[in-house]
C-alpha positions in Angstrom: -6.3 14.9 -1.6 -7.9 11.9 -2.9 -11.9 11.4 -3.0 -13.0 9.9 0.4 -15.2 7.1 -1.6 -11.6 5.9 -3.4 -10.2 5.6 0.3 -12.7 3.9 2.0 -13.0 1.6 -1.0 -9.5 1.2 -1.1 -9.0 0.3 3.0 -12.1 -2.1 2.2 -10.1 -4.3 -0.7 -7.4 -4.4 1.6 -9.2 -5.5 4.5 -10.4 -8.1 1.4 -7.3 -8.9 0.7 -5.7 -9.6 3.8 -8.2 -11.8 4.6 -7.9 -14.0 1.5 -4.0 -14.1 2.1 -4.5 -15.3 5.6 -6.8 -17.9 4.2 -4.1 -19.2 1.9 -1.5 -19.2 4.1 -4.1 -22.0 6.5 -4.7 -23.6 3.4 -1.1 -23.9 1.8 -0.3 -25.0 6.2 -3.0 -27.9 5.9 -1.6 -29.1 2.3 -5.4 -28.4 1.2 -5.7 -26.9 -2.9 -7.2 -23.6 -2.1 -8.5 -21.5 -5.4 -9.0 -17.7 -4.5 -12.9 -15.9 -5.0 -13.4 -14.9 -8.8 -13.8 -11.5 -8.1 -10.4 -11.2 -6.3 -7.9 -9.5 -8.5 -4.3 -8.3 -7.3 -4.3 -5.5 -9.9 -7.3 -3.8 -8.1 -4.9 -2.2 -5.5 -3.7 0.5 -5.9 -0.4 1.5 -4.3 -1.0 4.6 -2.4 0.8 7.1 -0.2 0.3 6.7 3.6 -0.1 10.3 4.8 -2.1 11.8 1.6 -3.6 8.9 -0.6 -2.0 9.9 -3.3 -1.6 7.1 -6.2 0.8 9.1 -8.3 4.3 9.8 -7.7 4.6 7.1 -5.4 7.8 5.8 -4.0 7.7 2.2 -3.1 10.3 1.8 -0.7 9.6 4.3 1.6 5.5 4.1 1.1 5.1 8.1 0.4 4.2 10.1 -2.2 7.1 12.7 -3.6 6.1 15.2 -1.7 5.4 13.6 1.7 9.1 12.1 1.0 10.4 15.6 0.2 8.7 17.3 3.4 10.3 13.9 5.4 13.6 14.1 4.3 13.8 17.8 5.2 12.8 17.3 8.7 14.9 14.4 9.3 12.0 11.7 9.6 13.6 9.4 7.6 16.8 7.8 8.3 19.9 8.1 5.7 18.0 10.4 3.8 19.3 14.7 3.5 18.7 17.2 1.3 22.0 17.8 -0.8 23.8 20.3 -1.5 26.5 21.2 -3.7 
């Protein structure tokens, strides 16, 4: 389980971050130049695991870690995915 400070700092710099995106987008809409704050940096987020905040073992294209995909794929949750067998 990840440290509560990491994920309350973490839903913060997204909360950042979608902000600053929505600004561009009403910028980039108006034709204005719009330059980002100096402290905003894409490389401080972290891709993390929706159900345990896990940063390792992350699988992008489902948004879990291994072993929330694991326990999901055995119960069905997610679609086109089984356990094999052979």
């Amino acid at each position: 389980m990840a440290r509560k400070a990491l994920i309350v700092k973490q839903q913060k710099l997204a909360k950042k971050r979608q902000r600053i995106y929505e600004e561009m987008k009403k910028a980039k809409e108006a034709w204005l130049p719009y330059t980002p704050p100096k402290n905003w940096r894409p490389t401080k987020f972290y891709n993390r695991c929706q159900t345990s905040w896990k940063t390792r073992s992350y699988m992008r294209d489902f948004w879990v870690s291994r072993q929330a995909f694991r326990r999901y794929a055995r119960e069905g949750i997610i679609m086109w995915v089984r356990k094999s067998s052979w």
